[in-house]
C-alpha positions in Angstrom: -4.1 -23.7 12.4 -3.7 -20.4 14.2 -1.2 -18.1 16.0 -2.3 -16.9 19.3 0.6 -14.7 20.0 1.8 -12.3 17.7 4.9 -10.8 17.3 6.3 -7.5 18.5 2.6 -6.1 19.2 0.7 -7.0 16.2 -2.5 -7.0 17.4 -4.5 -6.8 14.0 -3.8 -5.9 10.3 -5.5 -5.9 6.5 -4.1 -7.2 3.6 -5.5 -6.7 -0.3 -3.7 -7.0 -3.4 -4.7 -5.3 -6.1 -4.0 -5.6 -10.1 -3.7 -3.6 -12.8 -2.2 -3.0 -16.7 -0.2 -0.1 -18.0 -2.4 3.2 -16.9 -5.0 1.7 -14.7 -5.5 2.6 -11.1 -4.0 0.0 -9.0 -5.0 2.2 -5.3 -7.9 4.2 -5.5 -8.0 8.1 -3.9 -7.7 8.0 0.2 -5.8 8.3 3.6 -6.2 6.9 6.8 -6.4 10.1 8.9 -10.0 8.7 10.4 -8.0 5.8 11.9 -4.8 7.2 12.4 -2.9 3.6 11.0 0.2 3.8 8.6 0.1 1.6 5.6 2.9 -0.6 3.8 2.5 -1.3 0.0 5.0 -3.7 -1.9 5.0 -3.6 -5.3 5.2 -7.4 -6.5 5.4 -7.1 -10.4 5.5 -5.0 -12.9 5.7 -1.0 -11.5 3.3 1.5 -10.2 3.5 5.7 -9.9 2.0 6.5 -6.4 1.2 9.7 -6.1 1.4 10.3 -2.1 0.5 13.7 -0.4 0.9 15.4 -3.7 4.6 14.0 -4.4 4.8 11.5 -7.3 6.9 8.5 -7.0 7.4 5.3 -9.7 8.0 2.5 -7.8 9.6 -1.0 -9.2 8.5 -4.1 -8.7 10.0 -5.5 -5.6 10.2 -2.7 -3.6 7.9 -1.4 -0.5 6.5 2.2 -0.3 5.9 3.3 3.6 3.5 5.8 4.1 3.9 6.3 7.8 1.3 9.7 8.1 -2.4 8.6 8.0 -3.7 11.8 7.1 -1.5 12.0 3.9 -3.5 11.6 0.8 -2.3 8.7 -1.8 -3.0 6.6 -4.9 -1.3 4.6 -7.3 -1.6 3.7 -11.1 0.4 0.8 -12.8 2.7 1.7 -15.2 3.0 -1.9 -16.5 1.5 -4.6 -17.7 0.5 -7.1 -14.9 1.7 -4.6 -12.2 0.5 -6.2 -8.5 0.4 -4.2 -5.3 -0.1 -5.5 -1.9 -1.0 -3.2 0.5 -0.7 -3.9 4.3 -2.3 -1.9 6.8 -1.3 -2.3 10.9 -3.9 -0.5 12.4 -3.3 2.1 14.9 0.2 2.2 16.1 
């Protein structure tokens, strides 16, 4: 099964989900500035600190960090047990 037509433009995206316990890196060092996409990340469980063009942020579970600039630098490290992140990247807008 497939979908042909996507909604409201989506024309390609990437997901990842990525796991980690209390103090371990959950999103590792980078930006998108290359491709110039913005990226969604949701935190599923447990909580996460993002760290996101040098402003730190701790993020609970069920709740979605935007980073709409490509260029900004960003990475994330759980601060819980069984913390999950999805991250969700659109491609260039």
């Amino acid at each position: 099964m497939g979908l042909t037509n996507f909604p409201n433009g989506i024309t390609s995206f990437g997901v990842n989900a990525w796991r980690g316990d209390d103090g371990e890196r959950v999103i590792t060092p980078h930006n998108h500035e290359e491709e110039g996409e913005p990226e969604l990340y949701v935190v599923i469980s447990g909580a996460a600190r993002f760290e996101i063009a040098g402003e730190q942020v701790d993020v609970p579970a069920v709740t979605c960090v935007y980073v709409e600039n490509p260029a900004a630098d960003r990475v994330a490290h759980a601060t819980a047990d069984g913390t999950v992140v999805l991250s969700i990247g659109a491609g260039t807008p």
